[in-house]
VODOZA-396010 format. One line per field, with one value per residue: residue in three letters; x, y, z of N, C-alpha, C in turn. Coordinates in steps of 0.1 Angstrom, whole numbers, plus 5000, padded with zeros to 4 digits. Each point is the difference from the previous one (the first is absolute). Example, Ala and Ser with C-alpha at 12.3 -4.5 7.8 and 13.67 -1.06 7.14 Angstrom:
// VODOZA-396010
r <- c(ALA	SER)
nx <- c(5132	4996)
ny <- c(4943	5011)
nz <- c(5078	4993)
cax <- c(4991	5009)
cay <- c(5012	5011)
caz <- c(5000	5000)
cx <- c(5009	4992)
cy <- c(5012	5011)
cz <- c(5000	5008)
//
This chain:
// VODOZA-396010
r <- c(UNK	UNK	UNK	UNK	UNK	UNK	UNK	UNK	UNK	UNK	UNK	UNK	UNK	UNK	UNK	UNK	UNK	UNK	UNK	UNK	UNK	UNK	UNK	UNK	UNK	UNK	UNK	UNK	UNK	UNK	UNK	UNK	UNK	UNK	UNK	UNK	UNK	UNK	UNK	UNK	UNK	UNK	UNK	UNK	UNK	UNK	UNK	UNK	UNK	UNK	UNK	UNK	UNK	UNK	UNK	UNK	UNK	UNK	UNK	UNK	UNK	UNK	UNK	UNK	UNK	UNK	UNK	UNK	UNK	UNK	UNK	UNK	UNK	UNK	UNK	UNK	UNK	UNK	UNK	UNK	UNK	UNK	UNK	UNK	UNK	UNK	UNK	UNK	UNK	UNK	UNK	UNK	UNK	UNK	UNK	UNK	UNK	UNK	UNK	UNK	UNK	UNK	UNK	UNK	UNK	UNK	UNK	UNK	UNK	UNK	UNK	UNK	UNK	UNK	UNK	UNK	UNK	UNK	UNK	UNK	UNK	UNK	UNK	UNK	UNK	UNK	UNK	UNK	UNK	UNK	UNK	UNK	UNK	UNK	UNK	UNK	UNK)
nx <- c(5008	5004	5003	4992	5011	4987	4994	4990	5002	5011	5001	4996	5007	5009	4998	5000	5001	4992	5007	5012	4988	5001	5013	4994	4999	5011	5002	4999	4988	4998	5005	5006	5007	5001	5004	4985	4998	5000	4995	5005	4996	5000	4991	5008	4994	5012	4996	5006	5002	5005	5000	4990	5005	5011	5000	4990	5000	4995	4991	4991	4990	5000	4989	5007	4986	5006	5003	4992	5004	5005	4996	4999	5008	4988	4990	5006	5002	4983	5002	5007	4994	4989	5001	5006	4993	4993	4999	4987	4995	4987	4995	4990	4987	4983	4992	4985	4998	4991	5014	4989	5000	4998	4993	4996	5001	4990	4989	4997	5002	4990	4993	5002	4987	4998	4984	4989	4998	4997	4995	4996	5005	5009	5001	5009	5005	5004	5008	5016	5009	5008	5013	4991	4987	5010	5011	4993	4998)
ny <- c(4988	5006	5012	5006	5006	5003	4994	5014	4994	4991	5008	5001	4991	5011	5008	4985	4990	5003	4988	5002	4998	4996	5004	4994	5014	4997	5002	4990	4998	5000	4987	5009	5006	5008	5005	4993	4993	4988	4991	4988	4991	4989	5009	5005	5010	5010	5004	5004	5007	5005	5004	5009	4989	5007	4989	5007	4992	5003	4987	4993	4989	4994	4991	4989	4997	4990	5012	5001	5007	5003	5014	4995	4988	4998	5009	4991	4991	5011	5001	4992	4994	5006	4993	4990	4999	5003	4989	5001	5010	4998	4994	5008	4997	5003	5001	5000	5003	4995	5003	4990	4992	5015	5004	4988	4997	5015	4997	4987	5007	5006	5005	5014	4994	5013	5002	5007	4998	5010	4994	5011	4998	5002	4996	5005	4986	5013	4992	4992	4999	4994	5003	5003	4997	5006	5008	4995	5005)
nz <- c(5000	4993	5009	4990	4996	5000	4988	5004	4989	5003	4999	4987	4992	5008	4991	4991	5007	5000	5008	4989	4995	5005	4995	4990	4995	5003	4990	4999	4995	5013	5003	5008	4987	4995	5011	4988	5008	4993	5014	4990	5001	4992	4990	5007	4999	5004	4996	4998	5010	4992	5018	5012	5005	4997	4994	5000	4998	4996	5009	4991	4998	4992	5001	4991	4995	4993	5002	4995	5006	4989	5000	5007	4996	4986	5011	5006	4989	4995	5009	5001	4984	5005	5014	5000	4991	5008	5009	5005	5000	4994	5002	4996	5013	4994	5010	4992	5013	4991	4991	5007	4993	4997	5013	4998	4984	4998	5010	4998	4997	5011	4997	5007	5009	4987	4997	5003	4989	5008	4995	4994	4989	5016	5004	5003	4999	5002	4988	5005	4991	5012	4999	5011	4993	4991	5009	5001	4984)
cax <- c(4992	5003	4993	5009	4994	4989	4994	4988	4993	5000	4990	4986	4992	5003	4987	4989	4991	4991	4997	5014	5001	4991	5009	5005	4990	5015	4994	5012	5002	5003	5014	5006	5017	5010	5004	4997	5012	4991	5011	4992	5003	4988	4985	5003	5003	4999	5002	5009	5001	5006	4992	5003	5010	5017	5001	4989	4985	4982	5000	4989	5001	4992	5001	4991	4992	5007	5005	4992	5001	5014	5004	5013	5013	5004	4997	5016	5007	4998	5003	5012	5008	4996	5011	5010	5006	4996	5008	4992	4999	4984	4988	4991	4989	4989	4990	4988	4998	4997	5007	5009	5006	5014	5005	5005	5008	5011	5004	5007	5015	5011	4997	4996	4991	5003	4988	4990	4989	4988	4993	4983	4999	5002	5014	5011	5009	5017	5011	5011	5017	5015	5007	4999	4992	5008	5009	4990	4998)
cay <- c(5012	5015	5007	5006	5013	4999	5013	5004	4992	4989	5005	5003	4987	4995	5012	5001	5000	5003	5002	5010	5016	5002	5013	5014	4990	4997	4981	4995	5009	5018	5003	5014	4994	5010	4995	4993	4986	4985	4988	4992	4984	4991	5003	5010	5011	5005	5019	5013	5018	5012	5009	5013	5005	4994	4986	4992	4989	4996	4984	4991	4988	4990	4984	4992	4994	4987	4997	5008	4990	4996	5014	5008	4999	5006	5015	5005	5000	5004	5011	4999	5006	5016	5010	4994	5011	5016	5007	5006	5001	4995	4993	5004	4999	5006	4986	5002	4996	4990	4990	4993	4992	5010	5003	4989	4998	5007	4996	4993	5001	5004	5013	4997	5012	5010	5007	4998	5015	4998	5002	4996	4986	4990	5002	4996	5000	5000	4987	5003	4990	5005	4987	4993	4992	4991	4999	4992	4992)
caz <- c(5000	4997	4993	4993	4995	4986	4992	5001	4992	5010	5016	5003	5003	5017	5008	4993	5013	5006	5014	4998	4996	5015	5012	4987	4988	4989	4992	4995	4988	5004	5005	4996	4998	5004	5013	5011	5000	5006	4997	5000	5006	5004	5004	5006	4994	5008	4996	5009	4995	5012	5006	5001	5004	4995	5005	5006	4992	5001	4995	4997	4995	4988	5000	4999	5013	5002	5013	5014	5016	5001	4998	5008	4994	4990	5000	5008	4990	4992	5008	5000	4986	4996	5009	4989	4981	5003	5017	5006	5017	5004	4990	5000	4992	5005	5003	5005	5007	5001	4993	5012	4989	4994	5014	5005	4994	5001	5016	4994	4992	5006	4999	5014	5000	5007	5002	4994	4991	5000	4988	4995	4987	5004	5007	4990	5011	4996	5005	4997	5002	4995	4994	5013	4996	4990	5007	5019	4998)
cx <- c(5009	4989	5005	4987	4993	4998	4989	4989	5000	4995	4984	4990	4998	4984	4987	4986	4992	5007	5013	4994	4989	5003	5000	4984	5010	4993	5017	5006	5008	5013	5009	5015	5010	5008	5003	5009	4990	5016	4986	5006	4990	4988	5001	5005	5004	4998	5006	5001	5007	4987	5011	5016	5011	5001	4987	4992	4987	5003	4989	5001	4992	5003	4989	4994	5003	5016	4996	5007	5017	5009	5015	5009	5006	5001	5012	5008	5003	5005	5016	5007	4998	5011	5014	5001	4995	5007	4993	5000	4994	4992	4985	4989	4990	4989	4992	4996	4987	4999	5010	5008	5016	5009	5007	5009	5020	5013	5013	5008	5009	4996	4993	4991	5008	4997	4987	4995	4983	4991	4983	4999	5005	5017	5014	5012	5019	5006	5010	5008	5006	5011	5006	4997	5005	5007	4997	4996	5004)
cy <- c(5012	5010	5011	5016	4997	5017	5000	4993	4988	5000	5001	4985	4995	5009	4997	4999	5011	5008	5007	5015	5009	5016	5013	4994	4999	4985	4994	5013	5015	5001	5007	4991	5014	4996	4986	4987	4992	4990	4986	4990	4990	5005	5013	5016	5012	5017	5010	5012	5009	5006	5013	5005	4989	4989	4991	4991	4997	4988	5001	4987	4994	4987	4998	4989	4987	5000	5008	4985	4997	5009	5005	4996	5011	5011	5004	4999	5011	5015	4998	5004	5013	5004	5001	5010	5014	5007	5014	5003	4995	4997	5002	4993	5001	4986	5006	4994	4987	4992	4989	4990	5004	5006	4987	4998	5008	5000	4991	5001	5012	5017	5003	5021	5013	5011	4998	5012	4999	5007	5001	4984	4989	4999	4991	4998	4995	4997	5006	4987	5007	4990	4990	4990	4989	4992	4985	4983	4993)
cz <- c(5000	4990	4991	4992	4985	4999	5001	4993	5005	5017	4999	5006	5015	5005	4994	5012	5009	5013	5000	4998	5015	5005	4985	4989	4985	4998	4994	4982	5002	5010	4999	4996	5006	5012	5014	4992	5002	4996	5013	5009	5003	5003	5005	4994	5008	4992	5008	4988	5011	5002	4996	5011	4996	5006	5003	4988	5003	4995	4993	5003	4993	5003	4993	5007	4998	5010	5016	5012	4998	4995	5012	4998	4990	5001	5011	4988	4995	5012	5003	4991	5000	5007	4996	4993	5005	5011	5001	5015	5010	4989	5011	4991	5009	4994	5006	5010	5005	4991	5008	4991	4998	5010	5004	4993	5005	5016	4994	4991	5007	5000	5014	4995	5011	4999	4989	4994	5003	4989	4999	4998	5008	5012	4992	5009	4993	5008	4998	5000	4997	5000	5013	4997	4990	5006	5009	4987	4988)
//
């Protein structure tokens, strides 16, 4: 299992599902390419983009649903090579708050809550790793 860097066109098949496009109304058709990075591993799709401060990444994730239940190997894969070839500061990501599925997912790989957006449309709870997290595993 290694994971490795795809092209935006190769990424779309990871968001064709329903239950991927839950956090944006972005369809697989509408994946932004410019900045953002997708790299893959077994089923596993991760998207990144520089945020708004020097060093930081916004995560996504895309699975497909024939590996639903066996996503954390590949999705540490798929965070390790980003860290690897980018060497980022932190990697950032936001989870609707009763997206329990995506909160869990993300717990598990290691991302630890460190505050909430309170929102009209709903609460929004930001994550962080840092290379503590690589580092342990």
């Amino acid at each position: 299992m290694k994971a490795g860097r795809i092209s935006v066109d190769q990424a779309r098949e990871f968001f064709h599902h329903k239950s991927q496009q839950k956090a944006s109304d972005i369809t697989p058709e509408d994946l932004p390419g410019g900045d953002f990075q997708y790299w893959a591993c077994d089923g596993v799709c991760g998207a990144f983009h520089p945020d708004h401060w020097p060093g930081v990444w916004m995560a996504h994730y895309g699975v497909k649903p024939e590996v639903w239940g066996r996503t954390i190997k590949p999705a540490r894969e798929v965070l390790r090579a980003f860290w690897v070839a980018e060497r980022p500061q932190l990697i950032i990501g936001w989870t609707a708050e009763n997206n329990r599925a995506a909160l869990s997912f993300s717990r598990r790989l290691g991302f630890r809550e460190i505050g909430k957006m309170t929102l009209d449309s709903g609460n929004v709870i930001m994550k962080e790793l840092g290379p503590w997290v690589l580092e342990q595993q």
